[in-house]
C-alpha positions in Angstrom: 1.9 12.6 -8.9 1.3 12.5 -12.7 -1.1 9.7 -14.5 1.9 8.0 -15.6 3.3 7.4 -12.2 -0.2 6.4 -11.2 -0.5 3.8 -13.6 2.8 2.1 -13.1 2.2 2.0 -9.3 -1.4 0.5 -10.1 0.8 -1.4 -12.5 2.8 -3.1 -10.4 -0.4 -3.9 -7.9 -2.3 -5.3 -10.5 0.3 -8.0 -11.4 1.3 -8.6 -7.6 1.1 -12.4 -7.3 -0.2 -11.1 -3.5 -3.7 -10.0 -2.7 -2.5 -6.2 -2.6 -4.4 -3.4 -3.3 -3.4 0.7 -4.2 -5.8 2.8 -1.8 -6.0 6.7 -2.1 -6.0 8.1 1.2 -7.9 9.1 3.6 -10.9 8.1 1.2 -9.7 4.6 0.7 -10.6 4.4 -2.6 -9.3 1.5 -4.6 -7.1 2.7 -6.9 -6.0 -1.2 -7.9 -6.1 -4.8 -7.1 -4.9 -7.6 -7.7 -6.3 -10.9 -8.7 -5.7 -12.5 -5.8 -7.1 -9.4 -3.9 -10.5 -9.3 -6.1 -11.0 -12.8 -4.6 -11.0 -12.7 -1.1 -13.2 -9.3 -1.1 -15.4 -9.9 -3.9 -15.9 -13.6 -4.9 -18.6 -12.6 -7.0 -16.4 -11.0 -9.1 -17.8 -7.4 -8.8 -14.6 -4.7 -10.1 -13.3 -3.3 -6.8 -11.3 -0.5 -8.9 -13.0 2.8 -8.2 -14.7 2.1 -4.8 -14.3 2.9 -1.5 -12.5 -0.6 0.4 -15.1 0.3 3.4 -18.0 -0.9 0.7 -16.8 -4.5 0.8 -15.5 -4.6 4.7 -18.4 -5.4 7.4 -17.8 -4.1 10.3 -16.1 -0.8 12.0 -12.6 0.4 10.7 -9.8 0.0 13.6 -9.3 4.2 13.5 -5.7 3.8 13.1 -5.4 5.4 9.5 -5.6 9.4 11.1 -2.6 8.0 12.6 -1.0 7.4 9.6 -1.7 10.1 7.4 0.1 12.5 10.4 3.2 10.5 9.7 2.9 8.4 13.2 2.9 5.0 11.7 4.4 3.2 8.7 1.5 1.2 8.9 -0.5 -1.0 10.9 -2.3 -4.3 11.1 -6.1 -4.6 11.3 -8.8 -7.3 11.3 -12.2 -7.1 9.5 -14.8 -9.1 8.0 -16.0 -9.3 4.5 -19.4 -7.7 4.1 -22.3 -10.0 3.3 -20.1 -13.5 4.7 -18.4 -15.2 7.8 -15.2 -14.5 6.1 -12.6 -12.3 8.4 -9.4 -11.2 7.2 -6.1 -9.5 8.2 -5.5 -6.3 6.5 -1.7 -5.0 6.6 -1.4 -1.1 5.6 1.8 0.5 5.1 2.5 3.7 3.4 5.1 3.9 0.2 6.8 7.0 0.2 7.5 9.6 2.9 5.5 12.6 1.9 4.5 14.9 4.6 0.9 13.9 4.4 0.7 10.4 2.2 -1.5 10.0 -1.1 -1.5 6.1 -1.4 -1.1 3.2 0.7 -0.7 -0.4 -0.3 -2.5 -2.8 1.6 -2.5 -7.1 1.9 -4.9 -8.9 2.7 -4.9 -12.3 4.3 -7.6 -15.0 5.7 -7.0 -14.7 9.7 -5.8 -18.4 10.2 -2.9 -19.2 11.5 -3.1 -22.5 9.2 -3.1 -20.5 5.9 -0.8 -21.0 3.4 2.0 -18.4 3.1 1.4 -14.8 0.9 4.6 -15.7 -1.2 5.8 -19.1 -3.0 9.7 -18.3 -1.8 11.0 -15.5 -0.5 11.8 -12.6 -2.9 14.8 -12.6 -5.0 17.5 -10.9 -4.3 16.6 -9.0 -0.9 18.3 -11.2 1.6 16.8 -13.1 4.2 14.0 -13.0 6.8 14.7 -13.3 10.8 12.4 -14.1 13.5 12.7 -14.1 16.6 10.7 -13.1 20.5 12.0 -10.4 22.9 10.5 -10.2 26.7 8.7 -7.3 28.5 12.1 -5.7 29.2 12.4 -6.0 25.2 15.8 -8.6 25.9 15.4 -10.7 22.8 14.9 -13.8 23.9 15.1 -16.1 20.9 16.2 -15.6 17.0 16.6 -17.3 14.1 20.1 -18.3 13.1 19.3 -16.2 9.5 20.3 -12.9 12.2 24.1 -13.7 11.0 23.4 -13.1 7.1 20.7 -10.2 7.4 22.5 -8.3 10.0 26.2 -10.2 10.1 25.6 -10.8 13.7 25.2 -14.5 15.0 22.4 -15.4 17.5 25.2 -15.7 20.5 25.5 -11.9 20.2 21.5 -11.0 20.2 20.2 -13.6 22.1 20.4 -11.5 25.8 20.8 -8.3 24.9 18.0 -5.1 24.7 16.4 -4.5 21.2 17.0 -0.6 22.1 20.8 -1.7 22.2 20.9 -3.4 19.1 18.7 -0.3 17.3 20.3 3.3 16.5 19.8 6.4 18.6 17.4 7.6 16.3 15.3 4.4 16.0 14.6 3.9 19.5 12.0 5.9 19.7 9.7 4.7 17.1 10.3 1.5 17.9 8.7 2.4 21.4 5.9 3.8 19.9 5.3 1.2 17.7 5.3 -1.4 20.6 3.0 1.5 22.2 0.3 1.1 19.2 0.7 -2.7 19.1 -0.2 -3.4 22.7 -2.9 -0.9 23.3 -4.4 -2.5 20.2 -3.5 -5.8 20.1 -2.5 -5.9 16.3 0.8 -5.6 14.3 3.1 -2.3 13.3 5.2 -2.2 10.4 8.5 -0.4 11.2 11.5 1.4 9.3 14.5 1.2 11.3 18.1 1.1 11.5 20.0 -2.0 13.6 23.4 -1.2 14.6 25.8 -3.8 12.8 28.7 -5.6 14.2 31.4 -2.9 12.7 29.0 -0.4 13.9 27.9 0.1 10.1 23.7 0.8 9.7 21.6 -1.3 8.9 18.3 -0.4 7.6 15.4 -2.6 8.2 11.7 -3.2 7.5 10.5 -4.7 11.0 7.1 -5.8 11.7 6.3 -6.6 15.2 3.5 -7.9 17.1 2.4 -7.7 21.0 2.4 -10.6 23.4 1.8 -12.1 26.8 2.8 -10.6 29.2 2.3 -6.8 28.8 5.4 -5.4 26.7 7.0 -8.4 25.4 6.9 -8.9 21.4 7.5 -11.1 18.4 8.9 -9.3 15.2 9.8 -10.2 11.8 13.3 -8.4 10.8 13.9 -7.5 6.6 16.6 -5.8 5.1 15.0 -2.9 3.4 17.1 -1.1 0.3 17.6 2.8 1.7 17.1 4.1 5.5 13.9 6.5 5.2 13.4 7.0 1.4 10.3 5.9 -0.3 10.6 3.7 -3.2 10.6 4.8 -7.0 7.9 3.7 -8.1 8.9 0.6 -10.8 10.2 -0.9 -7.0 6.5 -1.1 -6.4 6.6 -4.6 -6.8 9.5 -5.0 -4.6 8.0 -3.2 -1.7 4.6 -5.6 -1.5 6.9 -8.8 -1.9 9.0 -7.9 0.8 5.7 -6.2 3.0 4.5 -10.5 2.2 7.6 -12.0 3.1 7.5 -9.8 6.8 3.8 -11.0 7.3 4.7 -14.7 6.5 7.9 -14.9 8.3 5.5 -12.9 11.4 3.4 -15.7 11.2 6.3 -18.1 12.2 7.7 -15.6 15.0 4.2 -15.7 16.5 4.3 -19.3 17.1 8.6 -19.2 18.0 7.2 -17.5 21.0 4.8 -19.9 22.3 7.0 -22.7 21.8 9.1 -23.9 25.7 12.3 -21.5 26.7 14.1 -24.4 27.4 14.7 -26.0 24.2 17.7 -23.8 22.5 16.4 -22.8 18.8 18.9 -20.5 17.4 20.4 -22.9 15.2 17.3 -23.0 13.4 15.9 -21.2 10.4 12.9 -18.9 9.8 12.4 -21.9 7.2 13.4 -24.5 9.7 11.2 -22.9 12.7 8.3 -22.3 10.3 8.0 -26.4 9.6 8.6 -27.4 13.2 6.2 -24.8 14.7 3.5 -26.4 12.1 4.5 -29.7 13.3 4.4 -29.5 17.1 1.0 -27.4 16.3 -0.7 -30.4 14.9 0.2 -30.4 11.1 2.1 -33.1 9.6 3.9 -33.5 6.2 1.1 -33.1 3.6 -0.6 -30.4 5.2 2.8 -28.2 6.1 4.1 -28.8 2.4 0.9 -27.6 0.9 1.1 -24.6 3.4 4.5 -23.4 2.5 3.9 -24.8 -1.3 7.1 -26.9 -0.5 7.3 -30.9 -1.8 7.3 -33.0 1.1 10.6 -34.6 0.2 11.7 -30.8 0.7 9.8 -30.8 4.1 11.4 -34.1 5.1 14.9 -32.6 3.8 14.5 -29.7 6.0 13.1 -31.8 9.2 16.2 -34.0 9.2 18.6 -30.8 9.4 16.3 -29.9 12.6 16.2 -33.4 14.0 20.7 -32.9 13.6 20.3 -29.4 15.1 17.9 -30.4 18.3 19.7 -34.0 18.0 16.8 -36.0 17.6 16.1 -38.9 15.8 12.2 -38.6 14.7 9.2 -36.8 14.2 8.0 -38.6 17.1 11.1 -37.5 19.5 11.0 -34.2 18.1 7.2 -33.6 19.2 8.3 -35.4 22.5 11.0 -32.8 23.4 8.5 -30.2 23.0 5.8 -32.1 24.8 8.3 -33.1 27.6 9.6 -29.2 28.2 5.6 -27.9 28.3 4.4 -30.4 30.2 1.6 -31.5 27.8 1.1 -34.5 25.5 2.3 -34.4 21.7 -0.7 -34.2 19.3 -1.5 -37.5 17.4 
């Protein structure tokens, strides 16, 4: 790669509204960060550019870059503390072209609470929607958002019940079985390229990011449309790449939460937007905090919660966190 490539890639980085970073690999040098990035690992303010990511990180790596660099991962997700404080963060790597042995990896960091607010003000422009959605330890997808129909024109009634390795192409099925591999003998997340099998049979390439759950073998994911099945990106998509890479890890944080919410009440109607507000809500959170989380207005919360309460045919907040409450067994929070 020439300097001039270099620098638009750092480019792009450095004016990522995301805390993303440019590492050279395996050294993990910093090749770029940006603002947001330089905050959460160095709040004194000391330039990051230049030195190795392990300098500001506290305890062990997870050992999944080797993995990686021979081309059997995208990416994967990580945990790590902040040298010198008690502040632990998620770290999402994913590689951004498909060289035989990778050069540079972009990476996003995020604090590790499930109460943060979202990477991303809105989703990004122009690359479709995000859906969500739970599959069980015989990977049959148990629940989805309704968004399914416009990322991958196929409506909830048609996923809902049937084997992810169904809905994926010949050629995808394995490395989505050794993502899930990775993910539950580690307990983090995997980024995935795939292709989905669409309803006219057409191929539809995706950037999934899934994430283990209990029991053994059953998963949530995150599902993106991604532009080209198996090419890296130019590199003025740079930008693209890491606002797409935040809108999977948002939208994961949702699907995490999709799963641990009763079987019995039917949420396929519902929105990755939708499910994201009522999985704050039934978690404790109420208007203020949710719209500060997902940088909404609370008349726009409100907005959205009265479209649910039509959906689940409910009249209030209070029903709402009743139904939920009712279907666990346990008591609504106050």
């Amino acid at each position: 790669m020439g300097d001039a490539q270099l620098t638009e890639r750092g480019g792009s980085v450095t004016g990522s509204v995301v805390p993303a970073l440019l590492l050279e690999v395996p050294s993990e040098q910093m090749l770029a960060a940006s603002p947001a990035a330089v905050a959460l690992l160095s709040p004194d303010g000391a330039p990051l550019v230049g030195r190795g990511l392990e300098e500001f990180l506290g305890d062990e790596p997870s050992g999944a870059l080797p993995l990686l660099m021979r081309g059997r991962l995208t990416g994967y997700e990580t945990s790590r503390e902040v040298a010198g404080s008690a502040e632990a963060l998620t770290l999402w790597l994913r590689r951004i072209d498909d060289a035989p042995v990778p050069r540079h990896v972009v990476a996003i960091l995020a604090r590790a609470d499930p109460d943060r607010p979202r990477l991303l003000l809105e989703p990004p422009a122009g690359q479709g929607q995000v859906v969500v959605g739970s599959a069980d330890p015989d990977l049959i997808v148990d629940r989805v958002s309704s968004d399914v129909a416009d990322v991958l024109g196929i409506g909830p009634e048609q996923v809902i019940g049937r084997s992810l390795m169904r809905l994926l192409a010949t050629s995808s099925r394995a490395p989505l079985l050794w993502g899930l591999a990775q993910s539950a003998s580690h307990g983090r997340g995997t980024p995935l390229h795939l292709d989905i099998v669409g309803e006219q049979g057409q191929l539809v390439p995706v950037q999934v990011l899934i994430v283990p759950l209990d029991p053994p073998a059953s998963c949530a994911f995150s599902i993106m449309p991604r532009p080209s099945a198996g090419r890296g990106p130019t590199d003025g998509q740079i930008h693209d790449v890491l606002q797409q890479f935040a809108a999977g890890i948002d939208a994961l944080d949702a699907a995490r939460q999709l799963a641990r919410l009763p079987h019995e009440v039917s949420l396929s109607r519902l929105s990755v937007r939708e499910l994201e507000i009522v999985t704050r809500l039934v978690g404790g959170n109420r208007v203020p905090a949710i719209a500060k989380a997902l940088f909404l207005s609370q008349s726009t919360v409100r907005n959205h919660l009265s479209s649910v309460f039509s959906k689940l045919r409910v009249g209030s907040q209070q029903e709402l966190l009743d139904l939920f409450a009712k279907q666990d067994g346990s008591s609504s929070p106050s």
